[in-house]
C-alpha positions as CSV (number, residue, x, y, z in Angstrom):
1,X,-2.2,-15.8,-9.7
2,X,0.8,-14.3,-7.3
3,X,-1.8,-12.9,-5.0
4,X,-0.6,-9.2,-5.5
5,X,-2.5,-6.1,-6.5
6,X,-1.3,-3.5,-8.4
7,X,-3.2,-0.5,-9.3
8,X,-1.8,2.6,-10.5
9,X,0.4,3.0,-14.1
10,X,3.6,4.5,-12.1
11,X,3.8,7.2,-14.7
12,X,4.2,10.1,-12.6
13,X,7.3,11.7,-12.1
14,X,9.7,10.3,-8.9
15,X,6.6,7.8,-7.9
16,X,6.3,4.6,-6.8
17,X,3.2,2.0,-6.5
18,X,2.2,0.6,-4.0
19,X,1.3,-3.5,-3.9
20,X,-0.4,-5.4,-1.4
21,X,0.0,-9.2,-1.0
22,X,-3.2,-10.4,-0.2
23,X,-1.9,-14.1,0.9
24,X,0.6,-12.5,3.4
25,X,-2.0,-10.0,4.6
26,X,-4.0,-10.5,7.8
27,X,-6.3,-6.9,7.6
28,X,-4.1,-6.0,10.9
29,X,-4.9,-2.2,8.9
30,X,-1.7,-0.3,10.2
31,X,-0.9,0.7,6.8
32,X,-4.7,2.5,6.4
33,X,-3.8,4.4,10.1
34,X,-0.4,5.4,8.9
35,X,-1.6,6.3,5.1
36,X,-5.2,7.5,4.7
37,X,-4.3,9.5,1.9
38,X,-4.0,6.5,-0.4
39,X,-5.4,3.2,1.3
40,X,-8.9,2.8,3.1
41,X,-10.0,-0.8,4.5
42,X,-12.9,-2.8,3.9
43,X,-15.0,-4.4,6.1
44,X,-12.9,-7.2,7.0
45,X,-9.9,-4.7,7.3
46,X,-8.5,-5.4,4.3
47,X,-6.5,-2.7,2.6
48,X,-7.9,-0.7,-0.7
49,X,-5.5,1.1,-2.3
50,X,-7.8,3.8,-3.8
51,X,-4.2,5.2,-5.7
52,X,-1.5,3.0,-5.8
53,X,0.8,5.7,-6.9
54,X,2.4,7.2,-4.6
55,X,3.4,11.1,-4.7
56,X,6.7,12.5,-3.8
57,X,4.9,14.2,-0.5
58,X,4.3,11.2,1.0
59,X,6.4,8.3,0.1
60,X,8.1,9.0,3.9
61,X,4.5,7.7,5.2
62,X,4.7,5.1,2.2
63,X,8.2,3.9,3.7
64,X,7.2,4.1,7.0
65,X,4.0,2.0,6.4
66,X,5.7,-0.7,4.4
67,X,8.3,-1.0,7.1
68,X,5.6,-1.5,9.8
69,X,3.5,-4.1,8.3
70,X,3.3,-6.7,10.8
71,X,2.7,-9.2,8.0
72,X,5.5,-7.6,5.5
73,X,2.6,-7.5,3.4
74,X,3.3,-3.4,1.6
75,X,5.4,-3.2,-0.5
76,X,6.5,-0.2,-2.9
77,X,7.2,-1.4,-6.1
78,X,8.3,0.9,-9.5
């Protein structure tokens, strides 16, 4: 097992998932602050991805979160 999620089937038009490495992860939750819309934590501030696909409107915020993970831990995958 790689240690990566992936949820979502990708199928939508111009999307992207997303895919959290759960080894590289430390729950730091930046990526829940910066994208509500489509990851929550849970009580040990790990991230759920409640829809791992991610719509045209906000794959900036996907970017942006990805790009800040302290752990390089998000990723957007296709």
């Amino acid at each position: 097992m790689s240690g990566q999620v992936n949820a979502g089937d990708g199928s939508q038009k111009g999307s992207r998932r997303l895919r959290v490495d759960f080894i590289a992860c430390d729950g730091a939750g930046l990526c829940a602050e910066l994208l509500p819309e489509l990851i929550s934590r849970d009580e040990w501030g790990y991230p759920i991805i409640m829809d791992a696909t991610v719509p045209d409107r906000l794959r900036r915020h996907a970017r942006q979160a990805v790009r800040l993970c302290p752990k390089l831990a998000l990723r957007i995958g296709g």
